[in-house]
TIVEX-247352 format. One record per residue (C-alpha): residue number from 1; x, y, z. Coordinates in Angstrom, 3 decimals, decimal comma, m for minus. Each point is the difference from the previous one (the first is absolute). Layout:
<nodes>
NODE	nr	px	py	pz
NODE	NUM	X	Y	Z
...
</nodes>
This chain:
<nodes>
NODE	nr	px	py	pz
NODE	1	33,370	m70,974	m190,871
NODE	2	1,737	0,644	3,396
NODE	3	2,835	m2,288	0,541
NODE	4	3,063	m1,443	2,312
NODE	5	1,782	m0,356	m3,350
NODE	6	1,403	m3,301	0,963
NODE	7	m1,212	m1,970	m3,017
NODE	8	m0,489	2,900	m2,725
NODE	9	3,048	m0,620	m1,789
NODE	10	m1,146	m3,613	m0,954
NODE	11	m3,650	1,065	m0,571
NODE	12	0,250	3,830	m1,075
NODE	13	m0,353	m1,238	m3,861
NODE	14	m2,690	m1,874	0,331
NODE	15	m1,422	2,342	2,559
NODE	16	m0,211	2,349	m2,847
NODE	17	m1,152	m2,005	m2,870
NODE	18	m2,943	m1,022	1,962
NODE	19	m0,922	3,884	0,161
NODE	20	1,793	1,496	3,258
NODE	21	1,043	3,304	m0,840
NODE	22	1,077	1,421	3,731
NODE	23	1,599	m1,196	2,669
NODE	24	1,379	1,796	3,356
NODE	25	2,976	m2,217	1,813
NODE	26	0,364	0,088	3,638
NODE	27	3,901	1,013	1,166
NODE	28	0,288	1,975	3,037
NODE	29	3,701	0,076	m0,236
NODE	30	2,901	m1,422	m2,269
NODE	31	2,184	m1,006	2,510
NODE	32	m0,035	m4,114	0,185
NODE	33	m0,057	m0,803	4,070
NODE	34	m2,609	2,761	0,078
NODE	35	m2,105	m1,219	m1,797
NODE	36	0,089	m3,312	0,467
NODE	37	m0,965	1,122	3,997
NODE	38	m2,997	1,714	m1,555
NODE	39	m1,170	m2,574	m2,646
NODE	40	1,310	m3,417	0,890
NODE	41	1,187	0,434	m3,914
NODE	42	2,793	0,157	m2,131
NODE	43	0,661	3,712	m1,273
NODE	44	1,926	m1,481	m2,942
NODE	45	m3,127	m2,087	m0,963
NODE	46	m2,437	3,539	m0,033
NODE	47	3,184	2,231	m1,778
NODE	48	m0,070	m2,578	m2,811
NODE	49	m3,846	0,209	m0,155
NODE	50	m0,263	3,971	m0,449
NODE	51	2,481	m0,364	m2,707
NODE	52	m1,695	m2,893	m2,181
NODE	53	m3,714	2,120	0,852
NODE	54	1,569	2,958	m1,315
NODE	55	1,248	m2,214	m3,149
NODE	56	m3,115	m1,665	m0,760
NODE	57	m1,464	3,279	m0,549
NODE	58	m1,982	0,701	3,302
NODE	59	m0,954	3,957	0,766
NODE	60	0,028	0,871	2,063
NODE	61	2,046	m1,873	2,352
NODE	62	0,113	1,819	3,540
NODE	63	1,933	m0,733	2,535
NODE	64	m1,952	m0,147	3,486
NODE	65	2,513	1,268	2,814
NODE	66	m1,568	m0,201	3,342
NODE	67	1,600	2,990	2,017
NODE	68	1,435	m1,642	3,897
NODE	69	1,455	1,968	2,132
NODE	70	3,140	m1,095	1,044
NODE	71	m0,012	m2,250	m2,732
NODE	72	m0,070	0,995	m3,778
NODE	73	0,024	3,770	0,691
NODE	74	3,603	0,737	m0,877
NODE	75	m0,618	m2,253	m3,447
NODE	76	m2,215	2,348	m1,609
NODE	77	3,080	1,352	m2,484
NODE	78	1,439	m3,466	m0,908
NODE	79	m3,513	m1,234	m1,024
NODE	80	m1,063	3,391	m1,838
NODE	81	3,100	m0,826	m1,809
NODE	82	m0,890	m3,843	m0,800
NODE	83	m3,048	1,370	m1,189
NODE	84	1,591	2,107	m2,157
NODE	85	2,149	m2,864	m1,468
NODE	86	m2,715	m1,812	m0,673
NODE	87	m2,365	2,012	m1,521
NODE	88	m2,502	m0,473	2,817
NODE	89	m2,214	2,203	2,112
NODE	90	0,531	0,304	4,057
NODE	91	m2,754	0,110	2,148
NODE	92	0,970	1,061	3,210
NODE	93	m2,936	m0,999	2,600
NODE	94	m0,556	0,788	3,178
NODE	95	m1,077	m2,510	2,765
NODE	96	m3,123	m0,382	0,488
NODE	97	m1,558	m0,990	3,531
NODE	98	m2,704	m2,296	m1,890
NODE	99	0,991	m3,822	0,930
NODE	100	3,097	0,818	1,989
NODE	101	m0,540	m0,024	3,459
NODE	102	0,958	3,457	2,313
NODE	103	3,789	m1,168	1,082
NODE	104	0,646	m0,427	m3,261
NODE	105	m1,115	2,857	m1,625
NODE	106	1,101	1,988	3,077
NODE	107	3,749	m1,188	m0,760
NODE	108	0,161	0,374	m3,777
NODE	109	m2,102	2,325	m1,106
NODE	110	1,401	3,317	m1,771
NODE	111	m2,049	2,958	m1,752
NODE	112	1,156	0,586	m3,400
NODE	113	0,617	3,570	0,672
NODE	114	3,771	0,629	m0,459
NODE	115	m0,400	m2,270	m3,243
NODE	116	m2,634	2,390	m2,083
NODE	117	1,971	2,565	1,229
NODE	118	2,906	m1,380	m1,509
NODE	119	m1,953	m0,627	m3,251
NODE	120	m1,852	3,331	m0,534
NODE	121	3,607	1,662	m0,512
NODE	122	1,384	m2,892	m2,058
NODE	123	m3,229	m0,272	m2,315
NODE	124	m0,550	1,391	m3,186
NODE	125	m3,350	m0,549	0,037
NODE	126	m2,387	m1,422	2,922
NODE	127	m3,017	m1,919	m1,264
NODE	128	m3,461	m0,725	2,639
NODE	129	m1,724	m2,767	m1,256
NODE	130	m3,598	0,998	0,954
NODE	131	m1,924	m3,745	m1,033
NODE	132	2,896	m1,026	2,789
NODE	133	m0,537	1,626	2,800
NODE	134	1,457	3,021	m0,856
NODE	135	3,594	m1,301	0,267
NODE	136	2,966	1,915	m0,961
NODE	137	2,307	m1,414	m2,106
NODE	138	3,269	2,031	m0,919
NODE	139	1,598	m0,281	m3,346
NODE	140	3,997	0,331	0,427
NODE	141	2,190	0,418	m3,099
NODE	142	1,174	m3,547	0,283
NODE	143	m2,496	m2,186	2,343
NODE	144	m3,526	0,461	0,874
NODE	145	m1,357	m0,531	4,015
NODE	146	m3,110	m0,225	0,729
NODE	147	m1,544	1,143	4,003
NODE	148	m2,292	m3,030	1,578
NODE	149	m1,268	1,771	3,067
NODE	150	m2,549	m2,099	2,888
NODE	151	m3,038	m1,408	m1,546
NODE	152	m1,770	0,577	2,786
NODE	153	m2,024	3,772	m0,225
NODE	154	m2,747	0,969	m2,156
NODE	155	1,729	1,500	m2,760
NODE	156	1,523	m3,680	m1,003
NODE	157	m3,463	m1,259	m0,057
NODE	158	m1,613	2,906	m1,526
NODE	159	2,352	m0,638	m3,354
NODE	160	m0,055	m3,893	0,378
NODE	161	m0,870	m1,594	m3,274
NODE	162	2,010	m3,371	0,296
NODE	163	m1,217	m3,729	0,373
NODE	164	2,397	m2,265	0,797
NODE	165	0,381	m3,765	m0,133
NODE	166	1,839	m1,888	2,873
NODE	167	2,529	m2,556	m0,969
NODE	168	m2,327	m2,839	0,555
NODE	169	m2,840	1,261	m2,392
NODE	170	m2,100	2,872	2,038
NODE	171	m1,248	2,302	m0,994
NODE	172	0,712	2,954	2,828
NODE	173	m1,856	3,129	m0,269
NODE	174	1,699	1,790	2,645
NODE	175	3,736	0,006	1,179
NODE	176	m0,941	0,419	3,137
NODE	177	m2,710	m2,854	1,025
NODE	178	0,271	m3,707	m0,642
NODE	179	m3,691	m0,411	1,183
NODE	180	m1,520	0,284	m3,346
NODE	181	2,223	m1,978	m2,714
NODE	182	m2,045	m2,074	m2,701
NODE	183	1,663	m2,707	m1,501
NODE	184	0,582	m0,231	m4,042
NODE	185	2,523	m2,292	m0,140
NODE	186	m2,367	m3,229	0,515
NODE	187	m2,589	1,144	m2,131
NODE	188	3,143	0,580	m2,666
NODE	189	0,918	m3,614	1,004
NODE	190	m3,443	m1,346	m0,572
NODE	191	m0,423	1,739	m3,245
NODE	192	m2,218	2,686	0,525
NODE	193	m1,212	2,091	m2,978
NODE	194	0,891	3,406	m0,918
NODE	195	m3,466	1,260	1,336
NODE	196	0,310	m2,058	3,077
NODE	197	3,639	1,777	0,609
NODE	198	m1,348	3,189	m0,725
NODE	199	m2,365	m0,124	2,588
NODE	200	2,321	m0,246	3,087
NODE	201	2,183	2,988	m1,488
NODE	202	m3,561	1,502	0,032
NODE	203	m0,819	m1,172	3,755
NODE	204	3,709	1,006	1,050
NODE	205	m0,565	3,575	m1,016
NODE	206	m3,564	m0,039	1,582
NODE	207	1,178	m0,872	3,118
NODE	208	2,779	3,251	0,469
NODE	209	m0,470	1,998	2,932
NODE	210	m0,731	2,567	0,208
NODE	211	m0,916	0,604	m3,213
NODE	212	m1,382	m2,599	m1,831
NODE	213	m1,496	m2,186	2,794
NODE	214	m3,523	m1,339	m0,412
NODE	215	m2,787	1,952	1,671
</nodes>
């Protein structure tokens, strides 16, 4: 699950006894006025969440840190080190041009260059994750970040094996289109059998361009 954070520390227990095992936490920054300009949220609220995932036994928990230029750039070191504190994994992720408009990605966007620089020479081992896109992820003696580069070029597609569901019960078969979402949370509602369920997972895969799409 991919999260704000805002409510895990009430429901991270439950969360996980219902059968959640992962969870990555939005927090672009750890400074309070900061991030309540980027959220509309309470950075107290999300701290308190990535502590009570981490106790309820979630892992991995990630930690999704949007790179901005002229933003969070300098906070790189401060967060590597609340990752380290709290036994999570940092994903540092580069902004990607898909549903921002040009201005914005214009003014905040930032290649992650200088940062797997920075990594390669502090790693002691550097992992690539081929069944995700090939991503790098650097293993430091004390704190792990992982490299979230633009999903838009072939090579993120190529090694895309993920379904998601949307926060009000789609099912999305590609990150980057909202033009072909089928809905299982009202069949869920209306109890549909296992075998009816089954067959929109079934229809959601069918329907992946390019490679699974229906002749």
């Amino acid at each position: 699950m991919t999260t704000n954070g805002s409510l895990l520390a009430l429901e991270a227990e439950n969360l996980c006894a219902c059968g959640l095992r992962r969870v990555n936490i939005s927090l672009p920054t750890l400074d309070p006025e900061a991030y309540m300009k980027l959220t509309d949220s309470n950075l107290e609220n999300t701290l308190e969440g990535v502590k009570a995932a981490v106790k309820a036994g979630f892992k991995p928990v990630k930690l999704n840190m949007v790179i901005l230029k002229g933003i969070n750039v300098k906070n790189v070191p401060q967060m590597m080190d609340f990752a380290r504190q709290t036994g999570t994994i940092l994903q540092l992720i580069e902004l990607d041009p898909v549903n921002v408009d040009d201005e914005y990605f214009l003014a905040y966007h930032k290649v992650l260059d200088e940062f797997e620089d920075m990594l390669k020479q502090k790693a002691t081992v550097v992992e690539t994750r081929k069944y995700m896109h090939n991503r790098h992820v650097y293993h430091l003696p004390d704190v792990t970040v992982e490299i979230v580069h633009p999903t838009e070029n072939r090579e993120f597609c190529a090694h895309c094996t993920r379904l998601r569901v949307t926060s009000n019960g789609m099912l999305k078969t590609c990150l980057m289109r909202n033009d072909n979402l089928i809905d299982v949370l009202t069949p869920l509602r209306n109890w549909a059998t296992d075998e009816e369920l089954k067959s929109l997972f079934l229809r959601a895969n069918q329907i992946r361009e390019p490679y699974n799409k229906d002749s």
